[in-house]
C-alpha positions in Angstrom: 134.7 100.5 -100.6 132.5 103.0 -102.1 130.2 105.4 -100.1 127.6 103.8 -101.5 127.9 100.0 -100.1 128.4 101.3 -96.7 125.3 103.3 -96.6 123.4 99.8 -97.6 125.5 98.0 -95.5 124.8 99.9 -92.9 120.9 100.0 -93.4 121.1 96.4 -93.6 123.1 96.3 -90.4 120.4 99.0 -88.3 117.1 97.1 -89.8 118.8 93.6 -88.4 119.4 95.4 -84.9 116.2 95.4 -83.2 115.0 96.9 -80.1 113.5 93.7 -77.6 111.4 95.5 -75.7 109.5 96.7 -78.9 109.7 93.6 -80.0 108.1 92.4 -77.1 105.4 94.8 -76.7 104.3 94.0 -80.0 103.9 90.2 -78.4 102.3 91.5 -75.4 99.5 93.3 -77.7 98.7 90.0 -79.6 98.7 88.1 -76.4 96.3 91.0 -75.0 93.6 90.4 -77.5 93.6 86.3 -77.7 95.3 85.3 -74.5 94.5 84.2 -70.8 95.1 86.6 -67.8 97.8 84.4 -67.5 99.9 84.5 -70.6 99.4 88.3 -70.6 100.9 88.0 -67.2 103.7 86.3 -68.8 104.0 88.9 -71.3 104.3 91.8 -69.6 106.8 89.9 -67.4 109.0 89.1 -70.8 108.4 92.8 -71.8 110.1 93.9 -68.6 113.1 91.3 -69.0 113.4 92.1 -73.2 114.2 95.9 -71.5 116.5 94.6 -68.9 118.4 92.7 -71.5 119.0 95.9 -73.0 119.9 98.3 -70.3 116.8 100.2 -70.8 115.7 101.2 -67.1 112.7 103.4 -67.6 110.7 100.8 -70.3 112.4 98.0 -67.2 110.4 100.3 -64.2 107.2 100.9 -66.3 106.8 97.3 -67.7 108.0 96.0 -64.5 104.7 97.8 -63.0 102.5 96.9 -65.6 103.4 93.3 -65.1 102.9 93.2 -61.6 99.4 94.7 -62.1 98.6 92.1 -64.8 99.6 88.9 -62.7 97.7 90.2 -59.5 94.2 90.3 -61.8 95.8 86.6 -63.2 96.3 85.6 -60.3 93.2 87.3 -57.8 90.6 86.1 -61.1 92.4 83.1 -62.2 95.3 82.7 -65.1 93.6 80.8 -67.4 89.9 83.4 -67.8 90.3 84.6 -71.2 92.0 88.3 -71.0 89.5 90.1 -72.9 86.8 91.4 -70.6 83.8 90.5 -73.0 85.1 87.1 -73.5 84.9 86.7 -69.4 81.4 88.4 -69.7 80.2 85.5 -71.9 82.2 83.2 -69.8 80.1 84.0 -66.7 77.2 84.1 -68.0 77.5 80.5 -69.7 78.4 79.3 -65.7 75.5 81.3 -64.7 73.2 79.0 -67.1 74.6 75.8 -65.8 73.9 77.0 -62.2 70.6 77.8 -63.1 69.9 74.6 -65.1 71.3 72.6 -62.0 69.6 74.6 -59.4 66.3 73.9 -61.0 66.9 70.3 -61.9 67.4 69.7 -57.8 64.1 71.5 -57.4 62.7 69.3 -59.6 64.5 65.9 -58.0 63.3 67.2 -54.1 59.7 68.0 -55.6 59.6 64.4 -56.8 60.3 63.0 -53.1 
């Protein structure tokens, strides 16, 4: 073999080994933008496993933490809010509206009795 065809072979070979947890992160920041508080839950949780799969303890610990931390706002706000705080913002305020609209139409229906 010539010197040559090993140095592509192993390029080839290093660019088809990818690191998981990278991988994963790279998930985790789509799912950040357009998710619910629960899939980025779920994320961070399979960022934390893509580094246990491969042996790598301190990306394990930190995403490990930073999955606990996203399922407790999941789960203390409710998994399926949108993750993005503006779109939550919008969110509540469109509930607000419908309160409002409903508290008035029952002030109207008990001024009419």
């Amino acid at each position: 073999m010539s010197a040559r065809f090993v140095v592509g072979l192993t390029l080839v070979l290093a660019s088809a080994c990818t690191d998981r947890g990278t991988e994963a992160e790279d998930r985790y920041r789509i799912v950040e933008k357009d998710g619910t508080l629960g899939e980025v839950c779920d994320a961070a949780n399979a960022v934390a496993n893509a580094y246990l799969e491969d042996k790598k303890e301190d990306g394990y610990r930190l995403w490990s933490a930073i999955a606990g931390v996203r399922c407790m706002t999941a789960d203390q706000l409710g998994r399926h809010l949108p993750a993005q705080d503006e779109d939550r913002q919008k969110l509540k305020a469109e509930v607000d509206a419908v309160q409002r609209d409903a508290m008035e139409a029952a002030r109207h229906a008990a001024d009419e009795l």
